[in-house]
C-alpha positions, 0 to 999 in steps of 0.5 A: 074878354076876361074878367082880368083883361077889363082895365076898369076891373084893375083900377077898381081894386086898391093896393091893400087889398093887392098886398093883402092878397100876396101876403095871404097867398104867401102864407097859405102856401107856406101852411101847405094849404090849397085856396079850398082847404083854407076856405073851408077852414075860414067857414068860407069858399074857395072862390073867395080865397081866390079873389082876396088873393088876387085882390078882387075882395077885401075881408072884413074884420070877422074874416080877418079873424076867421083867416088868421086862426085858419091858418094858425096866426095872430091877426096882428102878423097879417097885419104887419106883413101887411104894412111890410109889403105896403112899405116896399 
């Protein structure tokens, strides 16, 4: 079985991190970036850009920072299309 098809794995992960993960793939993609060019520029992996955005992971504050400048962001727009997507 999948890592994906597990029910407990799905109920494991919140709905920011969900929404966080749709607004950084949203974003990403808008850049032109692949999930290993903006692991690269984050000082991370592409596995981890992949499970933030498929919200297996939630960033911490240094990596919040590390992404937004990444992908040339204020920090404060992640965060509101952060609270847009929570809010729809």
């Amino acid at each position: 079985m999948s890592k994906t098809a597990n029910p407990k794995r799905k109920a494991l992960r919140s709905r920011e991190a969900e929404a966080f993960g749709k607004v950084l793939h949203r974003l990403r993609t808008a850049k032109g970036l692949s999930q290993e060019e903006l692991g690269f520029r984050s000082e991370t992996n592409r596995t981890y850009i992949s499970d933030m955005e498929r919200g297996n992971k939630e960033p911490c504050l240094t990596m919040l920072f590390r992404i937004s400048r990444a992908l040339e962001t204020a920090p404060s727009l992640l965060f509101k299309s952060l609270e847009a997507m929570l809010k729809s």
